[in-house]
N, C-alpha and C positions, 0 to 999 in steps of 0.2 A: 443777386442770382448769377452765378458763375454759367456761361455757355459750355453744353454738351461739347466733347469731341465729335460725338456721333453725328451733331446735325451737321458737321462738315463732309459725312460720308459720300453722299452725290456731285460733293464740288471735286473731279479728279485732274480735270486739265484746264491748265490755265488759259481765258477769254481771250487775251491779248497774245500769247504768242503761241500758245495749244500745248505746250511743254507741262508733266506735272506738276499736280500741287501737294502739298505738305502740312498736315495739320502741328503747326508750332504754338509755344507762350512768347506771346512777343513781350515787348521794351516795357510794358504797363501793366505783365503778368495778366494779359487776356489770351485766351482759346482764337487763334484766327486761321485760316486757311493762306497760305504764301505760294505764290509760282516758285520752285526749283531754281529755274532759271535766271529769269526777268526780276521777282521780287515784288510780280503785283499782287496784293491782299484781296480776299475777298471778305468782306465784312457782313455777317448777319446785323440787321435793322430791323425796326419795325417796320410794315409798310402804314405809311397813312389812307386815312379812310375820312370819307361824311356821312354822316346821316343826319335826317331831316323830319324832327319834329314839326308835321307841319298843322297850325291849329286854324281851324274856321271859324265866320260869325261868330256860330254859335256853342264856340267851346272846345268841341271833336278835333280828334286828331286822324289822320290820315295811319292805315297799317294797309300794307302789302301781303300776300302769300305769294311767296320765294317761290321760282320758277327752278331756278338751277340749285346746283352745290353753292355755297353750305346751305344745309339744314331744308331743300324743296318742301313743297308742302307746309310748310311751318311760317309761323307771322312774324312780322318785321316791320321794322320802321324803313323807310327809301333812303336807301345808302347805297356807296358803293366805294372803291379806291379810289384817289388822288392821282390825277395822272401828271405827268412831267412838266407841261403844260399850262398847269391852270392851282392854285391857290385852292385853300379850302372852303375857302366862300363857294369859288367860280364851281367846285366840284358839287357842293350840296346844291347850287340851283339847277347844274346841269343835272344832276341825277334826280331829283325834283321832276323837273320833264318828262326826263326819257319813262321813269318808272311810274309815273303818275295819269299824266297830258297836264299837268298844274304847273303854271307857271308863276313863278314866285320870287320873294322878296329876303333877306333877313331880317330877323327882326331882333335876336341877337343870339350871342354864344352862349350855348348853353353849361359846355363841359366838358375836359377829354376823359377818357377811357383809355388805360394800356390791359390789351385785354390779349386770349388765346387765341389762336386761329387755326383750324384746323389744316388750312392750303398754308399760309406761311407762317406758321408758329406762333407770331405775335405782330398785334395791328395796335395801332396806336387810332385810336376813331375820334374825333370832335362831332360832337353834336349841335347843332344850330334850331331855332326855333325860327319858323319859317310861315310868310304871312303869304295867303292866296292870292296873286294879280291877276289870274285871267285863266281860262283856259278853259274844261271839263274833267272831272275825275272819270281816269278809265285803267286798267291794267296796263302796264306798259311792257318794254323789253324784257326786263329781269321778273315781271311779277304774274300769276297768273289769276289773279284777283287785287281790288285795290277796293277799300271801304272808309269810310269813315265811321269811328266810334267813340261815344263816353266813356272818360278816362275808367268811368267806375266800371263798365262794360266791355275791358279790354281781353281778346283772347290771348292765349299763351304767345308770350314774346318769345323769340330762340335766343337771341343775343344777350349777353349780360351786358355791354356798352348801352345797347338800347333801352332795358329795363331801368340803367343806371341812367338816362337820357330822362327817359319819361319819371324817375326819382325826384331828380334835380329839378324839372318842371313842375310836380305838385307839392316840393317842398315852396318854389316859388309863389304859386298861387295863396297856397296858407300862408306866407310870411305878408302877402297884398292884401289879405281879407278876401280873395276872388274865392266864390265856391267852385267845385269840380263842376261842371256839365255834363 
C-alpha cells in the first residue's frame, strides 16, 4: 500500500526548526514529508495500541461502552494507545485499570491487528488475554459502562482488531475442547 500525498497535507512546517516542509519520493521510492531546510523527515507510522481480552472464573469477558471518540456509545473491548513509556504488556494492564477498576495479569498474546483508524489512519493493536487479580468491575475513564458477558451473548463490537481479538480467542478455546461460556 503506497502512502497518500495527501496525508502529508497538515505536516507544513518543520518540528525542529519551523522552516517548510516538502512532500518528496525519497532514496526507497516512499511518499515522505522533508524540511526545506534542515532535512528532517516526517514519517507516517502506525501508532501502537493494547487491548485486553479480559476473561473471568467463569468464562465472560469484560466489553466497555466508549465514552469518547472513536465510535462513543458503541462496545469495545479496554484498550487504549502505547505510550512512550511503557511496553505493551505494561499498557494493556494499565488500561485494564483505568477503564475497568480490574486489576490484572497476562495470561498471554493473543494477536496483532494492523487496522484503520479513523484519528490516525492506521494502529497497529496487540491483543493480550488477561486474567482478574483483584479489584471490582466498574466503568472507568474512557468507558461509560463496563459488563461482563457470554462470548455467545456479545453486543456489537466497533473495532475490527477487537472482533479479530475475540476470533482468535474462540478459535482457541475450540482447538482446547473448552466450550464457550
Amino acid at each position: 500500500m503506497a502512502i497518500s500525498p495527501e496525508l502529508y497535507n497538515d505536516v507544513k512546517y518543520c518540528q525542529l526548526c519551523g522552516k517548510p516542509m516538502s512532500v518528496i519520493t525519497d532514496r526507497e521510492g516512499k511518499t515522505r514529508s522533508r524540511c526545506t531546510a534542515c532535512g528532517w523527515t516526517k514519517y507516517l507510522n502506525p501508532i501502537p495500541a493494547a487491548a485486553c481480552l479480559i476473561v473471568n472464573d467463569e468464562g465472560k469477558i469484560v466489553v466497555i461502552k466508549r465514552k469518547y471518540e472513536p465510535n462513543p456509545g458503541e462496545w469495545a473491548l479496554p484498550s487504549g494507545y502505547i505510550e512512550l513509556d511503557q511496553t505493551a504488556e505494561e499498557a494493556a494492564i494499565a488500561e485494564m485499570q483505568e477503564e475497568t477498576g480490574l486489576d490484572g495479569e497476562i495470561v498471554q498474546f493473543i494477536d496483532y491487528y494492523m487496522g484503520y483508524s479513523p484519528i490516525y489512519y492506521r494502529v497497529l493493536s496487540m491483543g493480550f488475554q488477561m486474567r482478574i487479580a483483584g479489584g471490582e468491575l466498574q466503568a472507568g475513564d474512557d468507558a461509560s459502562e463496563a459488563r461482563y458477558v457470554s462470548l455467545d451473548e456479545l453486543p456489537p463490537i466497533c473495532f475490527d482488531s477487537h472482533r479479530h481479538f475475540i476470533k482468535k480467542y474462540q478459535e482457541q478455546l475450540e482447538k482446547s475442547g473448552d466450550s464457550l461460556k
